[in-house]
N, CA, C and O of each residue as an XYZ file, in Angstrom:
468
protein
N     205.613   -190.264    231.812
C     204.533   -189.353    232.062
C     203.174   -190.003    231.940
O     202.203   -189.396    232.391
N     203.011   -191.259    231.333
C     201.547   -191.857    231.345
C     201.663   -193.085    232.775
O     202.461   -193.914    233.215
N     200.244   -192.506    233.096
C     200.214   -193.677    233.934
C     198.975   -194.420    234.019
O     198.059   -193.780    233.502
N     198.665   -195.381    234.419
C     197.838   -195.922    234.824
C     197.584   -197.064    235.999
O     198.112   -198.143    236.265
N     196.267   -196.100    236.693
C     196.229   -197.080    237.845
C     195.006   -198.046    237.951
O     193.942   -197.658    237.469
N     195.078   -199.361    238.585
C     194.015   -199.967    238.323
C     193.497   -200.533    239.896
O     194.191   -201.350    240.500
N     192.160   -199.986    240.497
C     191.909   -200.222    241.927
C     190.949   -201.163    241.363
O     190.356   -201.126    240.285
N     190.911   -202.172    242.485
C     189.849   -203.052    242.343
C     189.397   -203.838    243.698
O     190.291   -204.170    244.477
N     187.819   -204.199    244.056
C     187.569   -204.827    245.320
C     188.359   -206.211    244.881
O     188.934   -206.697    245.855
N     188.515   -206.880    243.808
C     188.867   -208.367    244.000
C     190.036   -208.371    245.049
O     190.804   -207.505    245.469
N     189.844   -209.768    245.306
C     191.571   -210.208    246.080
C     192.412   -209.996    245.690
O     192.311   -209.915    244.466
N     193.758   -209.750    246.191
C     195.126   -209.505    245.342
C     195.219   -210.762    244.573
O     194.637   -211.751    245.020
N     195.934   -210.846    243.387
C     195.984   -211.814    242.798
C     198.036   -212.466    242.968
O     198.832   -211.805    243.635
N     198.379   -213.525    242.372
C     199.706   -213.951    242.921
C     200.181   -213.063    242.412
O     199.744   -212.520    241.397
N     201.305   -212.708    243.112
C     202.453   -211.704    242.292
C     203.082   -211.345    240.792
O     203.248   -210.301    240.161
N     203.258   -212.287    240.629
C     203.528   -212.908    239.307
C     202.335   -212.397    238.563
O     202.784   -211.850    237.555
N     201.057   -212.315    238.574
C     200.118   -212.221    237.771
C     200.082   -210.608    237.576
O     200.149   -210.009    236.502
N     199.957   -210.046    238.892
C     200.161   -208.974    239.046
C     201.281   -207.920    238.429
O     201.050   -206.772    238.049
N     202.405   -208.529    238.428
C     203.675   -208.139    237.278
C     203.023   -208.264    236.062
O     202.999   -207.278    235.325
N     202.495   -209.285    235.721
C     202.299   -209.408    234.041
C     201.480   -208.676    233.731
O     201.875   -207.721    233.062
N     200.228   -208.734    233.993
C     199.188   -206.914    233.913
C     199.744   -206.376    233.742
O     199.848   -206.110    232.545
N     200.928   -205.452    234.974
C     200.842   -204.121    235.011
C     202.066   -203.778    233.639
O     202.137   -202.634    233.189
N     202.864   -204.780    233.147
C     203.795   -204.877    232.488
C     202.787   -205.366    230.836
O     203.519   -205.103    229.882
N     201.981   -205.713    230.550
C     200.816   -205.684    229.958
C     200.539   -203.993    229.303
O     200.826   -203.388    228.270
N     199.685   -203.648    230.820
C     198.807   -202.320    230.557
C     200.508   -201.534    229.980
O     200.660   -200.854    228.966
N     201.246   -201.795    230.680
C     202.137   -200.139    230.606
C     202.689   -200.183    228.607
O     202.889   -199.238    227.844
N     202.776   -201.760    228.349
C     202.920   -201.543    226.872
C     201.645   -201.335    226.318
O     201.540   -200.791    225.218
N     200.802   -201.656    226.868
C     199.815   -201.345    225.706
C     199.613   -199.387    225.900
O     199.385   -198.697    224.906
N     199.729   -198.860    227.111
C     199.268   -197.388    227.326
C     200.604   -196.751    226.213
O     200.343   -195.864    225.400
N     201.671   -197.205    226.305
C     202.493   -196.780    225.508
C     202.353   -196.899    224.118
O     203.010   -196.207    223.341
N     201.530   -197.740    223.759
C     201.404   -197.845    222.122
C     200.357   -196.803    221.862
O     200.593   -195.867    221.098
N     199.354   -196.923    222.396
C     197.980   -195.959    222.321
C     198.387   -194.830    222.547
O     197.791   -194.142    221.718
N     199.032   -194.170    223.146
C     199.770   -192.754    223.387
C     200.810   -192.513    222.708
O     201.235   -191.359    222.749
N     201.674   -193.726    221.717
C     202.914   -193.140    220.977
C     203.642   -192.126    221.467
O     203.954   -191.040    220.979
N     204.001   -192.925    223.100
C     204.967   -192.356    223.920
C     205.906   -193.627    224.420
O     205.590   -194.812    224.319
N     207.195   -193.078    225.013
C     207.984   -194.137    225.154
C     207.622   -195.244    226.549
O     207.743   -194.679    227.636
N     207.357   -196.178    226.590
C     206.956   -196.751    227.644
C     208.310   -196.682    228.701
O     208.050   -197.276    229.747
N     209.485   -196.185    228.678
C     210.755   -195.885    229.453
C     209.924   -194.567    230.438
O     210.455   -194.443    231.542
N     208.891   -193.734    230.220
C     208.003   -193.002    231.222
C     206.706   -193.915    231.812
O     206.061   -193.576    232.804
N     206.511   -194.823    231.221
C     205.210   -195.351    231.842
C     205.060   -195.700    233.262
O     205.929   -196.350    233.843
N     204.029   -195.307    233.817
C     204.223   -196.050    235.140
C     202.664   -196.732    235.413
O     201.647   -196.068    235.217
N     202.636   -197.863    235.795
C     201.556   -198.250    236.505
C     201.674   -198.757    238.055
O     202.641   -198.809    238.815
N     200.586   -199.035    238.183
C     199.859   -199.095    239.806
C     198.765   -200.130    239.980
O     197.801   -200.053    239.219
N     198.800   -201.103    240.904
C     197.637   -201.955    240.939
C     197.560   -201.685    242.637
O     198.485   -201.683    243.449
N     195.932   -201.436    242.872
C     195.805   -201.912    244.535
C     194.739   -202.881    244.360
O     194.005   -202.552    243.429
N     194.473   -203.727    244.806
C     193.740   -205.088    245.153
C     192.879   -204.322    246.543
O     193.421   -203.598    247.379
N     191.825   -204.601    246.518
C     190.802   -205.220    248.131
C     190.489   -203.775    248.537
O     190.156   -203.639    249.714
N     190.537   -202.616    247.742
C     189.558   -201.674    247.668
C     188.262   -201.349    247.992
O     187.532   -201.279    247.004
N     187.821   -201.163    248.873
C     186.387   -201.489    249.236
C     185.573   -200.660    248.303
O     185.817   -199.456    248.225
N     184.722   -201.146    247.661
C     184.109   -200.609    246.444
C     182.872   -201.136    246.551
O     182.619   -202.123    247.241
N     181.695   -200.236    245.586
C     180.305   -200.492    245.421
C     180.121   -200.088    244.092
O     180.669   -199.000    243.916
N     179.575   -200.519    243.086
C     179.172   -200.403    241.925
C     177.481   -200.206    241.665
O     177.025   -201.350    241.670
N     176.737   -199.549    241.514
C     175.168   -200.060    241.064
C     174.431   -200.852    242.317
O     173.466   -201.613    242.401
N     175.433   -200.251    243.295
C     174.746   -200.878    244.842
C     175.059   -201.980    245.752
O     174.979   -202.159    246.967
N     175.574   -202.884    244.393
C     176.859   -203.903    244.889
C     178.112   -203.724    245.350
O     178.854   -202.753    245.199
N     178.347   -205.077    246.118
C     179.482   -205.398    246.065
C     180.570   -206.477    245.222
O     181.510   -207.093    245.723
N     180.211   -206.484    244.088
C     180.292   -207.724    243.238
C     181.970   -207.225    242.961
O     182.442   -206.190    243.432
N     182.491   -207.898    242.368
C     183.750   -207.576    241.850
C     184.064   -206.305    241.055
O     183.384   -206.377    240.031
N     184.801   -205.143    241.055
C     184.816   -203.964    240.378
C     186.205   -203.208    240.157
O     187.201   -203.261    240.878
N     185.990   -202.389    238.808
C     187.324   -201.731    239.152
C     187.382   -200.895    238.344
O     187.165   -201.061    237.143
N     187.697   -199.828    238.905
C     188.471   -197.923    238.729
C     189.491   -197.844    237.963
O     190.458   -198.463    238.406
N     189.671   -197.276    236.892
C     190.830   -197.198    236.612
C     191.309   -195.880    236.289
O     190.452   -195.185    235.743
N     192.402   -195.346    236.462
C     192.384   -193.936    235.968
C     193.790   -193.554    234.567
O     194.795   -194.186    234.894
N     193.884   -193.251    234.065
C     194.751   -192.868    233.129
C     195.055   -191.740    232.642
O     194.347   -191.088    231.874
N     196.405   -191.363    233.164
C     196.609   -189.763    232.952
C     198.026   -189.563    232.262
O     199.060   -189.996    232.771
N     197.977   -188.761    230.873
C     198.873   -188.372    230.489
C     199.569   -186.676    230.406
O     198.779   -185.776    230.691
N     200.447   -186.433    230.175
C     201.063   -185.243    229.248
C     200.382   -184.850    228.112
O     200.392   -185.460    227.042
N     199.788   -183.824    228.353
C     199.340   -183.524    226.515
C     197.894   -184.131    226.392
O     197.389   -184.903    227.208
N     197.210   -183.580    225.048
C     195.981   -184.093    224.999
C     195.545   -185.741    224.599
O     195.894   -186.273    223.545
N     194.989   -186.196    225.310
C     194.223   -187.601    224.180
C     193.156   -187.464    223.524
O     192.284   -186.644    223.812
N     193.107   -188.430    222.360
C     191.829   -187.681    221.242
C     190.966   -188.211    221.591
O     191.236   -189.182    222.298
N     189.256   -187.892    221.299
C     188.047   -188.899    221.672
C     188.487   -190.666    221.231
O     188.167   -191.704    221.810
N     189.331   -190.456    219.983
C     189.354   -191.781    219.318
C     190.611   -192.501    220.376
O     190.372   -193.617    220.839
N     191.730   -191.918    220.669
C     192.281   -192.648    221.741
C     191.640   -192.885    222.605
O     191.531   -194.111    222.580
N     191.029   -192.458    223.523
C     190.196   -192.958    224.682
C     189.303   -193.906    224.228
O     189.159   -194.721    225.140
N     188.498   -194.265    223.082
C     187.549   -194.787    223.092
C     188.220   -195.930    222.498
O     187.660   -196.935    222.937
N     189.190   -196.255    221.676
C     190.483   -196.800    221.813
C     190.902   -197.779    223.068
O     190.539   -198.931    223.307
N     191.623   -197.079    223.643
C     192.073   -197.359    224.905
C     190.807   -198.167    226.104
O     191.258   -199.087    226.787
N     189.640   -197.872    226.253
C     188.335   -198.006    226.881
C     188.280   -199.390    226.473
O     188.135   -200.203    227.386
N     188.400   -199.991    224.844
C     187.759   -201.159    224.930
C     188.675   -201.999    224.995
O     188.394   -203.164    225.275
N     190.307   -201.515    224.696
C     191.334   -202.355    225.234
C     191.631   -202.427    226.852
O     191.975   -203.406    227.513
N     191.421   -201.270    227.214
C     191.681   -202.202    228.604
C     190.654   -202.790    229.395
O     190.768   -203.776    230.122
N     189.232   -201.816    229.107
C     188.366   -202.947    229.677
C     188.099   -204.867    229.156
O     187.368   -205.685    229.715
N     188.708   -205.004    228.323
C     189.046   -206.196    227.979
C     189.826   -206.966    228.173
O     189.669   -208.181    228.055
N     191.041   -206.268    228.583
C     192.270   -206.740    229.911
C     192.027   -206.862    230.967
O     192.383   -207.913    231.500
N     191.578   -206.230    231.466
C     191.346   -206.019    232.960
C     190.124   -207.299    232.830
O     190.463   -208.358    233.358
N     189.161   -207.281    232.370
C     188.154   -208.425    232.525
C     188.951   -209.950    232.256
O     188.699   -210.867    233.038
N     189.485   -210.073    231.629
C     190.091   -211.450    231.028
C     191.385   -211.057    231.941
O     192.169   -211.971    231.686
N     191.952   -210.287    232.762
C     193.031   -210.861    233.705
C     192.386   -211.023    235.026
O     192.673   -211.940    235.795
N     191.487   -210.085    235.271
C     191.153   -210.236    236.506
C     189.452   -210.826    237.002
O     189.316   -211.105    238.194
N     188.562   -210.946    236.320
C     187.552   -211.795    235.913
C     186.418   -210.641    236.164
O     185.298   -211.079    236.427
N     186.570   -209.255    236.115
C     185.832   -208.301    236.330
C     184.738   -207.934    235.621
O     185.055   -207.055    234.819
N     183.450   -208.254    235.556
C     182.719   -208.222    233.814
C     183.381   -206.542    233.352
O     183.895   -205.788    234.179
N     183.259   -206.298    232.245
C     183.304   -205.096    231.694
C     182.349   -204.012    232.013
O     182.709   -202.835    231.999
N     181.643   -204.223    232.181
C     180.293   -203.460    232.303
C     180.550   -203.276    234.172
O     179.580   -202.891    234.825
N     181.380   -203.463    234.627
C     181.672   -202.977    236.144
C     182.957   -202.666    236.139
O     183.710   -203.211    236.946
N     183.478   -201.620    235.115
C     184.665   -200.895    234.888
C     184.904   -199.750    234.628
O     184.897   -199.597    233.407
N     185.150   -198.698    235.254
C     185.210   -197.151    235.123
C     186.541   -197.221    234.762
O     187.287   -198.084    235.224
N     186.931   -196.298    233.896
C     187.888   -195.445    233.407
C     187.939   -193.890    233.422
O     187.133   -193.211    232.785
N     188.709   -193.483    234.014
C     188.499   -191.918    233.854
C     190.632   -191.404    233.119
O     191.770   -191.567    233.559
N     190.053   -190.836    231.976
C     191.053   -189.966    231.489
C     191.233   -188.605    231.426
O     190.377   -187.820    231.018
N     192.253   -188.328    231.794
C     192.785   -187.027    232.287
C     194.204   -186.788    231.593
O     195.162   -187.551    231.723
N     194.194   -185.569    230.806
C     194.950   -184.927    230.454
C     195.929   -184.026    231.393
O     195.236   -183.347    232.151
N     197.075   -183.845    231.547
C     198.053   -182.884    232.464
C     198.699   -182.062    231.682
O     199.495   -182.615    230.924
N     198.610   -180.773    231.604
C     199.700   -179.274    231.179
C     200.802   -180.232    231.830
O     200.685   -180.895    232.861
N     201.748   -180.154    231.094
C     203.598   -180.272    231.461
C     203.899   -179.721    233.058
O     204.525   -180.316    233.935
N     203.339   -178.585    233.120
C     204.124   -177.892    233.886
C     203.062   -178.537    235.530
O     203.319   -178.389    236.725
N     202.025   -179.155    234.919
C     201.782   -179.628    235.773
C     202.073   -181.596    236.480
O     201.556   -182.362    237.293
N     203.230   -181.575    235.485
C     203.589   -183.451    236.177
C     205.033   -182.922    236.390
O     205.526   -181.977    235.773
N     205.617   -183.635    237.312
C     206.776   -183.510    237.805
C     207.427   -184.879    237.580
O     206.912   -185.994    237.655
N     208.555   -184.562    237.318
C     209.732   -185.931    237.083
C     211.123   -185.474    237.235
O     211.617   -184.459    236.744
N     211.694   -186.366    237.988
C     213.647   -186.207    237.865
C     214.071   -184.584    238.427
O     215.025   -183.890    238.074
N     212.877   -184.252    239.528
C     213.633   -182.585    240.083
C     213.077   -181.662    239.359
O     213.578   -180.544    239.473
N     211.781   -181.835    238.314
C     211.703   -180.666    237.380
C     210.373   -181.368    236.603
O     209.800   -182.452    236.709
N     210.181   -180.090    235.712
C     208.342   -181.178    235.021
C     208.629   -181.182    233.497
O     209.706   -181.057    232.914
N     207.333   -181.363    232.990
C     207.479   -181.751    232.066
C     206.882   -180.136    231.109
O     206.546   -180.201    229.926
N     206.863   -178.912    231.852
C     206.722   -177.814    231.109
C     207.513   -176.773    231.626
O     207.519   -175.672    231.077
């Protein structure tokens, strides 16, 4: 039920790199949420056409949505861990990194034919 996706203008990066992130983020979203990472899912798209502050410099979106509430302290939590991943995997400064978190009612995520309320 947690996911996280990470869009970014950079180039795709090798495959391999790309596995290790998203296999990265999905343990770390699972520790910060003290949920089982056996629901985690992530998402990377590369070459996003994006503008930041008017640029086109390197950038990236990320969104993170779980089941259930997250606290101010998880998010703010979570904010400086992954903007610190995402910069040191993908060379993005921090300060050109959106995060948006979003909470989902059960009955509003669907999994396996049925949801989670």
């Amino acid at each position: 039920m947690p996911f996280i996706k990470v869009q970014s203008s950079i180039q795709s990066p090798e495959k391999t790199k790309v596995e290790g992130l998203l296999k990265t983020l999905s343990g770390k979203l699972s520790q910060h949420l003290s949920k089982s990472e056996s629901y985690v899912m992530t998402a990377f798209e590369p070459e996003v056409p994006m503008t930041f502050g008017g640029t086109t410099d390197p950038v990236c979106y990320l969104e993170i949505k779980s089941v259930g509430s997250m606290t101010s302290g998880q998010t703010k939590d979570m904010s400086a861990d992954f903007c610190q991943e995402i910069s040191s995997a993908l060379g993005v400064p921090m300060n050109r990194i959106y995060i948006e978190f979003a909470d989902a009612k059960g009955a509003m995520w669907g999994w396996n034919g049925s949801t989670f309320g």
